[in-house]
Structure formats: C-alpha cells, structure tokens
C-alpha angles and dihedrals in degrees: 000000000000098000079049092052101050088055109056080042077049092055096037093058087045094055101042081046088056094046095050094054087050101055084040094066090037094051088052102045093046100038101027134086115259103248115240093034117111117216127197133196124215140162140224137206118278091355116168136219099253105128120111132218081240097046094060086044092050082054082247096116137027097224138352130220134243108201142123118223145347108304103032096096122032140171113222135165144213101047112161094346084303104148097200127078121265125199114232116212111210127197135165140166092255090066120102113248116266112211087349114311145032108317140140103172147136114225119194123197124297119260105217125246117270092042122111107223133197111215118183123169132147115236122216111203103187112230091245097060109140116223121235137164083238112107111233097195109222104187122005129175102215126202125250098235108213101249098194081052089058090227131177128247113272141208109267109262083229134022136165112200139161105239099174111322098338146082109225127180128225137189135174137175138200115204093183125110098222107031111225129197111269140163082266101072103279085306133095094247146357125194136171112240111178138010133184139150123293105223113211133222088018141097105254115195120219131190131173129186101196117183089207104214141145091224142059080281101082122092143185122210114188135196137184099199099310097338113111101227097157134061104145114159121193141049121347107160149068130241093242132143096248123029132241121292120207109251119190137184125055138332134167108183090168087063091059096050101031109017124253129303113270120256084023112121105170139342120235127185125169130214138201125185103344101204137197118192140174138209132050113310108348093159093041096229123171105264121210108263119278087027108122092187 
C-alpha cells in the first residue's frame, strides 16, 4: 500500500511538475516580449488613455495605462526646447487609489528571467518640484507575484525613484519557489544600489542594461545620459511564473499607507520615447571594463 502510495504522490508531483513548466513556457510565449524585438514608446498629441490591460495582452497596444481619472495622464510639448511630445503623469492625494494605492503609469509586457534588456527614457523634473524625504517612484519593474501560489505583493526587482534631491536605485530578489511575507518586502533582500542628483527643470536621460536572474549572475548597468551610475552584480529577480515588466510614470506607495507629505499637493513627472532594446551594446555606450555586453 505504501509503495503504492508514493507512487501515485511520484506521479502527481510529475505531473504538476510537467504542467508548471508548461504554462511557464506558455505564459512566457503569449504575454512576453519577443526577444530580439525592439518596442518604442511615443506620444502624440492630445493622445488619450484608451488602451486596455487586455488590449496589450491581446499585442493591440504597446503599453496600457493605470491611471484614475482626466487629468491624471497628458501629452504636452515644448519642455526644455524639446520639439516632440512628452506624456505628464499626475498624481495627488485627492485620486482615488488605483490598484490600491497612489499611481498614474504606463506598464509594457514582462520580459522573462534569464533574459539581458536594454531600457532607455528621458525623464522631465519640473522646477518646482518640491523636495521631500518621500520616494515618488519614477520607473519600476514590478514582479509578476505568482497568483495560484497565493502569493503576497513584493517589492519591485528593480525601481528608480526621487527621494529629496536625489534619484536612487533600488533591486531586490526572492530565490525562493513560493514567495512568503518578510521584513523585505515580501523578498528575501533590497539593496540600493546606486544614487545621484536630480537635476530640475531638464530632460534627464536614463538606460539600464538589467541581466534579470535569480542568482550572483544578474547585473544592472546604469547610465544618466553617458555617465556610468550603476554596476551592481548579483541577484535582481524573483522565482515567479512570468518575469518584470517596466512600469513608468508616477507612484507614491508611502501616500497609501501614511497619507500624503504636507504642503504637497500633487506629483508630476514627464516622459519622452520610453525604449526597450536587445543585443550587446545597441546604444554604444561605454561598458566597464572586462564587460563584453
């Protein structure tokens, strides 16, 4: 009876190991970015937020919007001599939460673990900015929780965010299978990893070149304009189904949990062409040395 029983609980686990992979590489083929394609962002005038979640699923949009009300997103031109058209992210304490707390973003598709990524977007700080000890994160690329794991919300593997006068980086990583709740976020670890001056009233041109892995194999090279700011080596990612997607625009987690900073009546960030680009070097920025790309 029990050689009996652990094989029927032999064949179970085979075949729940079977179907895992499965939906893992089907996950990955139908939600995913193609590898190797590059996508770019850009705004026109007067564009509104119509694009659905399902509609960048379905490959009908390149990115959606998460936002709450008019108002909240804009096109405008002309910032800093700049001819094209940007898109303004708008938040304030008065919006209604958007999955749960303060937003205004645009998220594109995950790129899967395991994969090296190119990311590239100006950046617009209005000159009024005021400065506060609150992050307003700026880009994230959120993790994609396991939901018939029933896990908890995470920390995002990767986040770029104004805290002050300043822009700071920030990774974390979870190596774990099944993701449980902890003092890091609901990862195993979070580290900055870079900080440098925000510089108000300009464009300000961020890229990132992120190794997304689960082990001391990932990486995260980061550039303001041609300054190398980033060269983080070592885990940045979680052990989930499906892999980050880059998320951009304005979110303010601390407003949701602790209401918002006094004397701040709304956040504001711009973007230009948001990028995403493959292969060693597509941008021919200078590499630390020994890095082949």
């Amino acid at each position: 009876m029990r050689v009996m029983l652990r094989r029927v609980f032999g064949w179970l686990a085979l075949a729940l190991g079977v179907a895992a992979l499965g939906a893992h590489l089907i996950a990955n083929k139908v939600l995913s970015m193609r590898y190797g394609t590059p996508v770019t962002l850009t705004f026109e005038p007067d564009e509104q937020f119509v694009r659905s979640e399902s509609a960048l699923f379905r490959g009908h949009a390149d990115y959606a919007i998460q936002a709450c009300c008019e108002g909240s997103t804009f096109t405008v031109k002309g910032l800093d001599g700049d001819a094209g058209t940007a898109r303004g992210f708008r938040v304030r304490p008065t919006d209604s939460k958007v999955k749960g707390n303060f937003r205004s973003e645009l998220r594109m598709r995950p790129t899967p673990v395991g994969w090296t990524v190119w990311y590239r977007s100006n950046i617009f700080v209005p000159a009024d900015w005021k400065n506060a000890s609150t992050p307003v994160i700026a880009m994230q690329w959120h993790g994609s929780k396991d939901f018939f794991l029933l896990e908890p919300g995470k920390y995002p593997p990767l986040e770029l965010n104004i805290t002050n006068d300043h822009w700071v980086i920030k990774k974390s990583w979870d190596t774990r299978i099944i993701t449980t709740r902890s003092a890091f976020g609901n990862t195993e670890g979070i580290s900055q990893i870079g900080t440098v001056p925000v510089v108000k009233g300009h464009w300000q041109r961020w890229t990132f070149r992120v190794h997304w892995s689960v082990s001391g194999k990932g990486s995260v090279l980061g550039w303001l304009g041609d300054t190398l700011v980033v060269n983080d080596r070592g885990p940045n990612a979680h052990r989930d189904l499906i892999g980050p997607y880059l998320k951009a625009g304005v979110y303010v987690p601390h407003w949701g949990y602790h209401g918002a900073d006094p004397g701040i009546s709304e956040r504001v960030l711009y973007f230009d062409t948001i990028e995403t680009r493959f292969g060693a070097n597509p941008y021919g920025l200078t590499l630390p040395a020994g890095d082949q790309g």
